[in-house]
mmCIF entry with sequence, helices, sheets and N, C-alpha, C, O atoms, coordinates in Angstrom:
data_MODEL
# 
_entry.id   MODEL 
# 
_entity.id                         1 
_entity.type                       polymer 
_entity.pdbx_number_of_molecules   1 
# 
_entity_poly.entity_id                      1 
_entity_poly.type                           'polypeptide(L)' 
_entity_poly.nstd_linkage                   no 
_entity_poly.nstd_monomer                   no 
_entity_poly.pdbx_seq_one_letter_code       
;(UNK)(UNK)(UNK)(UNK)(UNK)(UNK)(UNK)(UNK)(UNK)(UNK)(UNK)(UNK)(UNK)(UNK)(UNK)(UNK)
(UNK)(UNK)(UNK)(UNK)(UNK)(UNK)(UNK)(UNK)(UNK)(UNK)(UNK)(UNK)(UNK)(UNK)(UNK)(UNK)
(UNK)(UNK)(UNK)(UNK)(UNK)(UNK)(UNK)(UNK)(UNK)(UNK)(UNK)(UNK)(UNK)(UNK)
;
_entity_poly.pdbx_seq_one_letter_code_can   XXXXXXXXXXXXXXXXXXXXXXXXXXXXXXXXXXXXXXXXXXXXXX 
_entity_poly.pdbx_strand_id                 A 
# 
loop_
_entity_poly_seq.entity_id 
_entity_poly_seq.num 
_entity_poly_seq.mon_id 
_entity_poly_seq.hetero 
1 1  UNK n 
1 2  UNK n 
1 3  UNK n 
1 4  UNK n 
1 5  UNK n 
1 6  UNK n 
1 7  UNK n 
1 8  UNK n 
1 9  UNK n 
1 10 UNK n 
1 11 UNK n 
1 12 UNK n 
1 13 UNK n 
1 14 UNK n 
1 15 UNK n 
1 16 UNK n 
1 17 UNK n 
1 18 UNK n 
1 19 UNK n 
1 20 UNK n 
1 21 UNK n 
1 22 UNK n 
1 23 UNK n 
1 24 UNK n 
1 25 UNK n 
1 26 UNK n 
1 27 UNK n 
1 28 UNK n 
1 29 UNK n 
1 30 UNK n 
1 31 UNK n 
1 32 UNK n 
1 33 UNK n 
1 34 UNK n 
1 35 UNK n 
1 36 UNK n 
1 37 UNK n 
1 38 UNK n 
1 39 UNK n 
1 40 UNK n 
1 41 UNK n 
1 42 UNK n 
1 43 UNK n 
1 44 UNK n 
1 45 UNK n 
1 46 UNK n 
# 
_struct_asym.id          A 
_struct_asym.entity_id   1 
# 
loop_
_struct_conf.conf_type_id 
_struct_conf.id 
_struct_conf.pdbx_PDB_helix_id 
_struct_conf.beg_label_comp_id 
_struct_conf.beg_label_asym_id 
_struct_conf.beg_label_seq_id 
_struct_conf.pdbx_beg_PDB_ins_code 
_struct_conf.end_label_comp_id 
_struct_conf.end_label_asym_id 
_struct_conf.end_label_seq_id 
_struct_conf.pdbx_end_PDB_ins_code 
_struct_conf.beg_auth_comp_id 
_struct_conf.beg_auth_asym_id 
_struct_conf.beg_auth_seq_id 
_struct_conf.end_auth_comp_id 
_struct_conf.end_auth_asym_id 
_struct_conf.end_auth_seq_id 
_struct_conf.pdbx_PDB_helix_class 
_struct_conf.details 
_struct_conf.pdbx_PDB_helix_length 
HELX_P HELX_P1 AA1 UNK A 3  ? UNK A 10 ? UNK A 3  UNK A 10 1 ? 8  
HELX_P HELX_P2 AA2 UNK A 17 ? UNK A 37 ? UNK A 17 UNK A 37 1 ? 21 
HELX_P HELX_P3 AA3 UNK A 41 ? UNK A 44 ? UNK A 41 UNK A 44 1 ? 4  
# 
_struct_conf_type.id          HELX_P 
_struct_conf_type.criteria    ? 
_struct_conf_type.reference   ? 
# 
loop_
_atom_site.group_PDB 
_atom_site.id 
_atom_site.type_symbol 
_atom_site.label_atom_id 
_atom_site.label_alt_id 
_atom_site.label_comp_id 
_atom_site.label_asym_id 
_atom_site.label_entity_id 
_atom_site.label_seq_id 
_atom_site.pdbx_PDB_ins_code 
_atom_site.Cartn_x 
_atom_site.Cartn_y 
_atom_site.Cartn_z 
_atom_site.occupancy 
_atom_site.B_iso_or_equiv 
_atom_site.pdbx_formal_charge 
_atom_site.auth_seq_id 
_atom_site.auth_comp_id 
_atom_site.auth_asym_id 
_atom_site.auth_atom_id 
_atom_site.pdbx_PDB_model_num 
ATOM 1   N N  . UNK A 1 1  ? -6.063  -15.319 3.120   1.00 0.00 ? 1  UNK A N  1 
ATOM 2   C CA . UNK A 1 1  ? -7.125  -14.394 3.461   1.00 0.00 ? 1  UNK A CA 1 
ATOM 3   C C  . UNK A 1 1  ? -7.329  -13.446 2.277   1.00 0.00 ? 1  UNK A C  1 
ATOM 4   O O  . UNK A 1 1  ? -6.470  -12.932 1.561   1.00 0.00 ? 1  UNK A O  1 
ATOM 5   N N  . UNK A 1 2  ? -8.770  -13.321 2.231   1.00 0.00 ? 2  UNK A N  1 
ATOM 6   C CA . UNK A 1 2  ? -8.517  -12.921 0.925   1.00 0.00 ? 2  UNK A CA 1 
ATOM 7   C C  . UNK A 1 2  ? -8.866  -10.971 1.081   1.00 0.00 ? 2  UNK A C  1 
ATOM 8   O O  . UNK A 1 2  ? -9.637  -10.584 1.959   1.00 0.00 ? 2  UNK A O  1 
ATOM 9   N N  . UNK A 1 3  ? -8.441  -10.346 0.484   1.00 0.00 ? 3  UNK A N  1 
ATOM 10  C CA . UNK A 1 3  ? -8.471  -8.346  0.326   1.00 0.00 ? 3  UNK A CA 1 
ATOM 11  C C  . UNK A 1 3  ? -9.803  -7.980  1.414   1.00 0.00 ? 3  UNK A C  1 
ATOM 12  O O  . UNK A 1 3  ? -9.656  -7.487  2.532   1.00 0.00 ? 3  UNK A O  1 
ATOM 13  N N  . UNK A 1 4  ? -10.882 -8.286  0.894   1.00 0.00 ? 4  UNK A N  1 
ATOM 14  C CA . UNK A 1 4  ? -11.789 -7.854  1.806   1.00 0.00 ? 4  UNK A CA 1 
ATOM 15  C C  . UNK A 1 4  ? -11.706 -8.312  2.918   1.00 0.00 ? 4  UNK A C  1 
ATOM 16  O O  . UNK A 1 4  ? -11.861 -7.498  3.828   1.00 0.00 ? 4  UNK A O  1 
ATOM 17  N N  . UNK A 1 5  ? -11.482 -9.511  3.234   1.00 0.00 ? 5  UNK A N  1 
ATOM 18  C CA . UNK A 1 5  ? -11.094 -9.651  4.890   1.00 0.00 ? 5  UNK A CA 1 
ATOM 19  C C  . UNK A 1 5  ? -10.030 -8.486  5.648   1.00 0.00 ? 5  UNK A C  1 
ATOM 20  O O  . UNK A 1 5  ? -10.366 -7.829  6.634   1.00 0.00 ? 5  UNK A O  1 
ATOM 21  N N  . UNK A 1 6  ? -8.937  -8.402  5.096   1.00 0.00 ? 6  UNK A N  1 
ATOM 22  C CA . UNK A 1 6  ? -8.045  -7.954  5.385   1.00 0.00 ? 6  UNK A CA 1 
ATOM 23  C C  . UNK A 1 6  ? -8.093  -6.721  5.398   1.00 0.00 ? 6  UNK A C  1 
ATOM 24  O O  . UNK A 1 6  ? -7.280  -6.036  6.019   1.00 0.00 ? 6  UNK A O  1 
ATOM 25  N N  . UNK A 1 7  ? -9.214  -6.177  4.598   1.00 0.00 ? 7  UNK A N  1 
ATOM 26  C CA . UNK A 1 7  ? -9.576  -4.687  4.513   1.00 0.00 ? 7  UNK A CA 1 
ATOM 27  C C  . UNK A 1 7  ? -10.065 -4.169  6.072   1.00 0.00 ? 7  UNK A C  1 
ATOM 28  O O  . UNK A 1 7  ? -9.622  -3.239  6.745   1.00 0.00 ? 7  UNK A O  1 
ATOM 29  N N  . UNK A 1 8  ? -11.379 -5.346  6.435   1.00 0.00 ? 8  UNK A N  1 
ATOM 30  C CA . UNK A 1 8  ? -11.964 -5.484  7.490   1.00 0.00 ? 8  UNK A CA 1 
ATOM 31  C C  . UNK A 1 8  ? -11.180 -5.182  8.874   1.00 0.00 ? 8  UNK A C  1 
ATOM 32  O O  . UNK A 1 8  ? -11.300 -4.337  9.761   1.00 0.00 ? 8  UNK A O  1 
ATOM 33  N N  . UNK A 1 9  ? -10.331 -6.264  8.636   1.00 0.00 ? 9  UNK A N  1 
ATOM 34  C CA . UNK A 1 9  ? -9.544  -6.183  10.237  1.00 0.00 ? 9  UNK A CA 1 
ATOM 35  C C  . UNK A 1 9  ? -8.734  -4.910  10.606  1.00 0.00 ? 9  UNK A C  1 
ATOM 36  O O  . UNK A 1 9  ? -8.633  -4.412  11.727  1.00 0.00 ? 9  UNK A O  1 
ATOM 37  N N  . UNK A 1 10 ? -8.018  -4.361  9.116   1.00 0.00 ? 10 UNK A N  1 
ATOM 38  C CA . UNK A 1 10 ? -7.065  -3.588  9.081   1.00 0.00 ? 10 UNK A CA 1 
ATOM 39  C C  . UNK A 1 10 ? -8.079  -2.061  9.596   1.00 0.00 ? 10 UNK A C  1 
ATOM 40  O O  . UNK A 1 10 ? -7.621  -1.032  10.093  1.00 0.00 ? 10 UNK A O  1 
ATOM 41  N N  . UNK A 1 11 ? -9.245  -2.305  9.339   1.00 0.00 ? 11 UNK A N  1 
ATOM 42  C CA . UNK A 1 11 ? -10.215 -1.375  9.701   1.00 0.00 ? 11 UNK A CA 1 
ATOM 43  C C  . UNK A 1 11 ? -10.502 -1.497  11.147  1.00 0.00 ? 11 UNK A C  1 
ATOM 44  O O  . UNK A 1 11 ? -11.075 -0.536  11.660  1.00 0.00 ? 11 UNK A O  1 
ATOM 45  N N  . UNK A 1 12 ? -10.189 -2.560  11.933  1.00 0.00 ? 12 UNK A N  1 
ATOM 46  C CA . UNK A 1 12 ? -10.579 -2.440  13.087  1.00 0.00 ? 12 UNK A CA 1 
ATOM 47  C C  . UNK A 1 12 ? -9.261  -2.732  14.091  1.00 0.00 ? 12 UNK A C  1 
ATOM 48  O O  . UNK A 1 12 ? -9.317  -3.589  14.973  1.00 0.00 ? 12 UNK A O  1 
ATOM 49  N N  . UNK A 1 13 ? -8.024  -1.877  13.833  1.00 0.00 ? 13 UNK A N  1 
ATOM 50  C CA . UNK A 1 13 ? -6.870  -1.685  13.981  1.00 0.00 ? 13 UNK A CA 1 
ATOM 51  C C  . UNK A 1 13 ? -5.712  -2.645  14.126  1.00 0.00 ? 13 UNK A C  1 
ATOM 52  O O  . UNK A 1 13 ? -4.722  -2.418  14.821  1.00 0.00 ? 13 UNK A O  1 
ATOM 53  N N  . UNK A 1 14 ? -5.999  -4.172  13.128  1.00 0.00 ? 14 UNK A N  1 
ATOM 54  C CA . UNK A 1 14 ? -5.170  -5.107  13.096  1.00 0.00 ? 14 UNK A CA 1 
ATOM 55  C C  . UNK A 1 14 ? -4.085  -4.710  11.859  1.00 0.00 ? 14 UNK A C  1 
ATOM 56  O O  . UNK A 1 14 ? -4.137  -4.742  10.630  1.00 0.00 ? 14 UNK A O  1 
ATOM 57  N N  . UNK A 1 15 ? -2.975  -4.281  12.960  1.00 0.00 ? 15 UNK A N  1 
ATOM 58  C CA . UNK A 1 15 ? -1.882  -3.912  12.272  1.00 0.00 ? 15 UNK A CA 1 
ATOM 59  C C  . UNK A 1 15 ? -1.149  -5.295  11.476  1.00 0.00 ? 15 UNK A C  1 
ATOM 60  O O  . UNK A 1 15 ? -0.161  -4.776  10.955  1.00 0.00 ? 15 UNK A O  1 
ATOM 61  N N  . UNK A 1 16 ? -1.128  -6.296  11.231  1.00 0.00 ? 16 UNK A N  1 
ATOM 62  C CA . UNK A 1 16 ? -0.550  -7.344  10.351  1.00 0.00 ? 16 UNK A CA 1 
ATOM 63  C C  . UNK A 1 16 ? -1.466  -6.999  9.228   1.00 0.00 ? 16 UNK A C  1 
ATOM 64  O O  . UNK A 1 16 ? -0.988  -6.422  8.251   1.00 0.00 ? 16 UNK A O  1 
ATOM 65  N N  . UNK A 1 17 ? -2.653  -7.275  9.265   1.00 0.00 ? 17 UNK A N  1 
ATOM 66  C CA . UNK A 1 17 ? -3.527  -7.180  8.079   1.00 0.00 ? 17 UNK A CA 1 
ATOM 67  C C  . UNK A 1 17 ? -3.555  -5.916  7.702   1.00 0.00 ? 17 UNK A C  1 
ATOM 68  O O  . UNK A 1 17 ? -3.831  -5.963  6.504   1.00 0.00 ? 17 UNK A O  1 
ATOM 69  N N  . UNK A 1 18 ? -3.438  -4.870  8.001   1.00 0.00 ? 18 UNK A N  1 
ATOM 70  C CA . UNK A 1 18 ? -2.510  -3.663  7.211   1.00 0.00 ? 18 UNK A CA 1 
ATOM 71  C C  . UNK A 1 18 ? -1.400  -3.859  6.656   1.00 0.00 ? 18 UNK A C  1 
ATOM 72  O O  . UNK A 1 18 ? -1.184  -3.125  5.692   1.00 0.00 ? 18 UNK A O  1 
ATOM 73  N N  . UNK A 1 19 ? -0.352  -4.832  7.006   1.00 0.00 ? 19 UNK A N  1 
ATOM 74  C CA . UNK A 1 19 ? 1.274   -4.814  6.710   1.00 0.00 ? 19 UNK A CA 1 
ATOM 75  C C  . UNK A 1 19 ? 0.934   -5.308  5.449   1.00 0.00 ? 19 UNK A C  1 
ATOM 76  O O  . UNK A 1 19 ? 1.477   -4.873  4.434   1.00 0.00 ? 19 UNK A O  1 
ATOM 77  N N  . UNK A 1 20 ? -0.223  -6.492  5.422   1.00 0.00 ? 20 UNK A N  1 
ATOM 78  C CA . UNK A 1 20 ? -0.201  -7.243  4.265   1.00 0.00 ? 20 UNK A CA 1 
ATOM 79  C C  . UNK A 1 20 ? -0.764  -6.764  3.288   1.00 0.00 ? 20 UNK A C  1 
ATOM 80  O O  . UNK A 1 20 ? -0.366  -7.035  2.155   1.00 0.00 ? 20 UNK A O  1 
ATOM 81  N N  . UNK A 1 21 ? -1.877  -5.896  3.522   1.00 0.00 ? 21 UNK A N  1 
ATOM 82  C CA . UNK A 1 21 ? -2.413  -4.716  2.436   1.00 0.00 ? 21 UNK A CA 1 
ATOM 83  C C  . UNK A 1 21 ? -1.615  -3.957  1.675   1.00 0.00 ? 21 UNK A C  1 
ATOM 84  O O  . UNK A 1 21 ? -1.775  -3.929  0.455   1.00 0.00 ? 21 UNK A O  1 
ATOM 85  N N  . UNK A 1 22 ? -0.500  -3.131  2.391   1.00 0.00 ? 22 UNK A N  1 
ATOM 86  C CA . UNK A 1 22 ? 0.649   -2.622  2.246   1.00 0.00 ? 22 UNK A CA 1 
ATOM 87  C C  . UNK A 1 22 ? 1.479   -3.007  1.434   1.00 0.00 ? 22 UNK A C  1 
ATOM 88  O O  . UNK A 1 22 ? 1.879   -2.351  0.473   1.00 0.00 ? 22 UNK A O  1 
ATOM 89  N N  . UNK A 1 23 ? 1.940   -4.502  1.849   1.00 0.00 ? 23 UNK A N  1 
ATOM 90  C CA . UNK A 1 23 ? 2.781   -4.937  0.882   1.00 0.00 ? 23 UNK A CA 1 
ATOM 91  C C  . UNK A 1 23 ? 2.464   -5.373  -0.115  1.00 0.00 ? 23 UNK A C  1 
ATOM 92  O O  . UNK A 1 23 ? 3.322   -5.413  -0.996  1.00 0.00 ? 23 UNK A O  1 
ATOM 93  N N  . UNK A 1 24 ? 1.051   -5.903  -0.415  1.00 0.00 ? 24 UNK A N  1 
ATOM 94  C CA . UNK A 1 24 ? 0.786   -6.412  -1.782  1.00 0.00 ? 24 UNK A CA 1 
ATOM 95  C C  . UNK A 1 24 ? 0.602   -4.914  -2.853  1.00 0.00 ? 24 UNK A C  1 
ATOM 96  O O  . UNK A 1 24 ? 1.069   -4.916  -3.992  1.00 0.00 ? 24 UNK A O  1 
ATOM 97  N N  . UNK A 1 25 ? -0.040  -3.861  -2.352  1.00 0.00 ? 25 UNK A N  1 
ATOM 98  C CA . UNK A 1 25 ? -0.077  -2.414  -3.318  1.00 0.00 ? 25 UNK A CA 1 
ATOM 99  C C  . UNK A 1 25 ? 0.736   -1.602  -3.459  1.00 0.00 ? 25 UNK A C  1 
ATOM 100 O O  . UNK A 1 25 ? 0.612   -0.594  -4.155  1.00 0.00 ? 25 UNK A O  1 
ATOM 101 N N  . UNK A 1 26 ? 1.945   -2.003  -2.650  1.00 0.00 ? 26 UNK A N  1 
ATOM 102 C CA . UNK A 1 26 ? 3.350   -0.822  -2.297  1.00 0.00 ? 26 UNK A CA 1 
ATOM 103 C C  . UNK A 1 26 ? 4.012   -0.667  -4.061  1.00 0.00 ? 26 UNK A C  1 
ATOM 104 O O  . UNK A 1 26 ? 4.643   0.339   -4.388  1.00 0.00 ? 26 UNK A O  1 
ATOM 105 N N  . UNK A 1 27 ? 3.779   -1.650  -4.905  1.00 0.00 ? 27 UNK A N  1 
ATOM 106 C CA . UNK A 1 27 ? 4.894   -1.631  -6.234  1.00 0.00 ? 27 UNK A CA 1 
ATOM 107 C C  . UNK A 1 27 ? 3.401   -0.694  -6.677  1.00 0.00 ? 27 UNK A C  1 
ATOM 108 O O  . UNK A 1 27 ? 3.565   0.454   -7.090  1.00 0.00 ? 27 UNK A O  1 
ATOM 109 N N  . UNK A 1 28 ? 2.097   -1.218  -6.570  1.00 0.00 ? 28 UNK A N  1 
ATOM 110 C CA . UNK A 1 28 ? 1.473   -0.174  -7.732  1.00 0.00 ? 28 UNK A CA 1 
ATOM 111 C C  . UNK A 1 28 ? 1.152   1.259   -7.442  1.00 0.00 ? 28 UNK A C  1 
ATOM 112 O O  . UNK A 1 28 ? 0.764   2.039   -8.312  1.00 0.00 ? 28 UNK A O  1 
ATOM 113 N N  . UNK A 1 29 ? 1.381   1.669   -5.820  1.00 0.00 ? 29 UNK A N  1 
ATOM 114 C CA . UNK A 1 29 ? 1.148   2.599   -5.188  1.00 0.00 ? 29 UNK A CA 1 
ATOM 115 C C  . UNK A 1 29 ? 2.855   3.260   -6.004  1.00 0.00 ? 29 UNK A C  1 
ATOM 116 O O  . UNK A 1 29 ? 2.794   4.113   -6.890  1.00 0.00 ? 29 UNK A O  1 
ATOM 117 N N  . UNK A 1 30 ? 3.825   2.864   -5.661  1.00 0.00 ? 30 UNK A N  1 
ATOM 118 C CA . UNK A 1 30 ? 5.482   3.622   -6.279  1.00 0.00 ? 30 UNK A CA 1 
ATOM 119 C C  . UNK A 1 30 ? 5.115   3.829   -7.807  1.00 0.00 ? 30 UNK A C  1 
ATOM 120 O O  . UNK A 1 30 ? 5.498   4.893   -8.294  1.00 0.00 ? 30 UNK A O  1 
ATOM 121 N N  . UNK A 1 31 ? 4.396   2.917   -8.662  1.00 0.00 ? 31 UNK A N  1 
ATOM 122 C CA . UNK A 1 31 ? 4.734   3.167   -10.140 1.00 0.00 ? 31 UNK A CA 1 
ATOM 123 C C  . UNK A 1 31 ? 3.344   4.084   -10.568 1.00 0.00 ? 31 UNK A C  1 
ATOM 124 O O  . UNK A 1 31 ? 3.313   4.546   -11.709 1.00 0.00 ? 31 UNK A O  1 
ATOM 125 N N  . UNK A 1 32 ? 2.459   4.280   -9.849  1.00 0.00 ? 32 UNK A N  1 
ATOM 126 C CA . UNK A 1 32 ? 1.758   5.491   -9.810  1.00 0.00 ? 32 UNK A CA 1 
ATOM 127 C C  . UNK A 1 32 ? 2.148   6.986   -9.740  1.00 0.00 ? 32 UNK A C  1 
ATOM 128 O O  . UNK A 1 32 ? 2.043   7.948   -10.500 1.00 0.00 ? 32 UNK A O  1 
ATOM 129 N N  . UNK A 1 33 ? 2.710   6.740   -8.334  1.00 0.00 ? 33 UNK A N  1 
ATOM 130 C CA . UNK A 1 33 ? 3.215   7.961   -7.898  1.00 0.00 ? 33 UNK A CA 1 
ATOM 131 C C  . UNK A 1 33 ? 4.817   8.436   -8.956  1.00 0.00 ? 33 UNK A C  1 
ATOM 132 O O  . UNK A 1 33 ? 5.152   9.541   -9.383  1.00 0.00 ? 33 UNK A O  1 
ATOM 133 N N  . UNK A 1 34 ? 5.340   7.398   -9.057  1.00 0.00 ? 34 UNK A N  1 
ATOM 134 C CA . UNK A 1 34 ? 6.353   7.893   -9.975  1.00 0.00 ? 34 UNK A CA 1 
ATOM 135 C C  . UNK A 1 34 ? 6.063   8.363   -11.163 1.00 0.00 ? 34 UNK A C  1 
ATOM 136 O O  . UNK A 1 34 ? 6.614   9.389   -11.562 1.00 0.00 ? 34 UNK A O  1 
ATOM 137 N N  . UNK A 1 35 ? 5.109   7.661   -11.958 1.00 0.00 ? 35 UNK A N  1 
ATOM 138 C CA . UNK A 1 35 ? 4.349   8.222   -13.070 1.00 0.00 ? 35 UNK A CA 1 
ATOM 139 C C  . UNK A 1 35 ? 3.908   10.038  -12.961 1.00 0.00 ? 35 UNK A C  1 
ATOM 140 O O  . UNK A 1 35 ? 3.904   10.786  -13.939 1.00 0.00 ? 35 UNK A O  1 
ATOM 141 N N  . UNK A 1 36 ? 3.609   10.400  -11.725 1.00 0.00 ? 36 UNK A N  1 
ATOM 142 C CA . UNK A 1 36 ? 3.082   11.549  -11.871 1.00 0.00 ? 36 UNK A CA 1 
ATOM 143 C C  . UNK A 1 36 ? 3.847   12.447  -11.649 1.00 0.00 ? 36 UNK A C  1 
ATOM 144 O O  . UNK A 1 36 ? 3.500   13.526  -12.130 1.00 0.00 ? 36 UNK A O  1 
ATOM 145 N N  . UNK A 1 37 ? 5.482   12.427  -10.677 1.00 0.00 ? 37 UNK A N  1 
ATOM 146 C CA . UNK A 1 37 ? 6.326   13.267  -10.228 1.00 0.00 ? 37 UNK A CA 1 
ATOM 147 C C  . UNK A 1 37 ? 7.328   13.197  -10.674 1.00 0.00 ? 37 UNK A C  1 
ATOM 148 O O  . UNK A 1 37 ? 8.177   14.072  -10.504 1.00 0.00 ? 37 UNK A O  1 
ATOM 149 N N  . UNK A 1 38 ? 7.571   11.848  -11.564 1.00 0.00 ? 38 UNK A N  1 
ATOM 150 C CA . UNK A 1 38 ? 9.043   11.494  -12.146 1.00 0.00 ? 38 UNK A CA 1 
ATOM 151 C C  . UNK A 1 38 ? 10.203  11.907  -11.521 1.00 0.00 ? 38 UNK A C  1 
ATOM 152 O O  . UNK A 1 38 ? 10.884  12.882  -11.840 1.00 0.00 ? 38 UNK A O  1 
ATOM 153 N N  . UNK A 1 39 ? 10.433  11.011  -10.483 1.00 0.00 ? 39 UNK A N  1 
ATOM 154 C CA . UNK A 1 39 ? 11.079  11.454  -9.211  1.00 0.00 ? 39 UNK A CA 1 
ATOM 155 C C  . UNK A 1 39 ? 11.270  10.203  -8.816  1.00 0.00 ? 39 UNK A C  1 
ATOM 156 O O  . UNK A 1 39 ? 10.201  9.597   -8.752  1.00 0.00 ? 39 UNK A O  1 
ATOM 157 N N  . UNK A 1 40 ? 12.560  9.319   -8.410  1.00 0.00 ? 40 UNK A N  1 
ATOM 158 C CA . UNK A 1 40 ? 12.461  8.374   -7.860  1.00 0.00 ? 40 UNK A CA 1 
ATOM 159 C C  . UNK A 1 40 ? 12.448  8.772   -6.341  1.00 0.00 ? 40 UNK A C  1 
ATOM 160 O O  . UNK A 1 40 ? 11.772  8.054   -5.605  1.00 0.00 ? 40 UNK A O  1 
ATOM 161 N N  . UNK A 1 41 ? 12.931  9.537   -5.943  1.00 0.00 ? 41 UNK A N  1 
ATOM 162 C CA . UNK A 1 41 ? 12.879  10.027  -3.880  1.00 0.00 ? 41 UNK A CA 1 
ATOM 163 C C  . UNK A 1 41 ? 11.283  10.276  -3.968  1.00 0.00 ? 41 UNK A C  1 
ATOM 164 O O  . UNK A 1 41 ? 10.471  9.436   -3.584  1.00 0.00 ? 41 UNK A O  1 
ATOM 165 N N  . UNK A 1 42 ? 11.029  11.175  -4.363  1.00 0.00 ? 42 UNK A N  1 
ATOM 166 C CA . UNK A 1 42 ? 9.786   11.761  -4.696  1.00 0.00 ? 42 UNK A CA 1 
ATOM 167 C C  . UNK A 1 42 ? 8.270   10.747  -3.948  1.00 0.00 ? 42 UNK A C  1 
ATOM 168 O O  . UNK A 1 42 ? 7.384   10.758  -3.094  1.00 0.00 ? 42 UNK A O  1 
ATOM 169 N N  . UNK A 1 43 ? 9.063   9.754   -5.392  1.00 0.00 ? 43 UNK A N  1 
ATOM 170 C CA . UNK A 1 43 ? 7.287   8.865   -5.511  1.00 0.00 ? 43 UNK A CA 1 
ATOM 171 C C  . UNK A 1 43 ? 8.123   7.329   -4.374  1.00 0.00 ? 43 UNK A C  1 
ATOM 172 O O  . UNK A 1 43 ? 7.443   6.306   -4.299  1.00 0.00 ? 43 UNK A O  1 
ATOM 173 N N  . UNK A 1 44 ? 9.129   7.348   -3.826  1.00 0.00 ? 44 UNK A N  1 
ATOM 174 C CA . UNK A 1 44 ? 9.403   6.477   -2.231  1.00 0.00 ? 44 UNK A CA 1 
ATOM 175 C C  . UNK A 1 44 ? 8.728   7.287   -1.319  1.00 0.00 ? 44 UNK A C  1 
ATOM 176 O O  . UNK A 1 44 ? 8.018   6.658   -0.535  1.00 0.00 ? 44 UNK A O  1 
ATOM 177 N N  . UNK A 1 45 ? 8.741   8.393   -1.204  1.00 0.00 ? 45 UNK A N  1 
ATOM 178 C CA . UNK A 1 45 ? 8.576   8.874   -0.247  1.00 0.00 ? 45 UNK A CA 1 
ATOM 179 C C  . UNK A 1 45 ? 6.771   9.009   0.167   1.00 0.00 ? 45 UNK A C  1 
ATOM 180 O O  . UNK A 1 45 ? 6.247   9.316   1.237   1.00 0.00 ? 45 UNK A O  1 
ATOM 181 N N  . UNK A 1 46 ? 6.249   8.698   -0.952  1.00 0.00 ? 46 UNK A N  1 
ATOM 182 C CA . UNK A 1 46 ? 5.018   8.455   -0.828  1.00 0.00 ? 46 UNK A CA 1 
ATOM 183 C C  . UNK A 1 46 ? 4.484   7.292   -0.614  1.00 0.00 ? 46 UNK A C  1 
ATOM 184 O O  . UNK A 1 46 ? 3.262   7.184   -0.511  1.00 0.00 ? 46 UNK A O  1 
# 
């Protein structure tokens, strides 16, 4: 399934197709956030 689908459903409260959103952006969402707080608890916790 490809992002925009998954955007879709996750929009109309299908929690799997959130999990999977989640897990594919979770490493660039941490090396973002770590970039800005230089904090490893910090930028998990976000």
């Amino acid at each position: 399934m490809n992002e925009k689908d998954l955007v879709e459903k996750a929009k109309k409260g299908n929690k799997q197709a959130l999990a999977e959103l989640v897990k594919s952006h979770e490493m660039t969402v941490y090396n973002f956030a770590f970039k800005i707080c230089r904090n490893k608890d910090q930028a998990e916790n976000i």
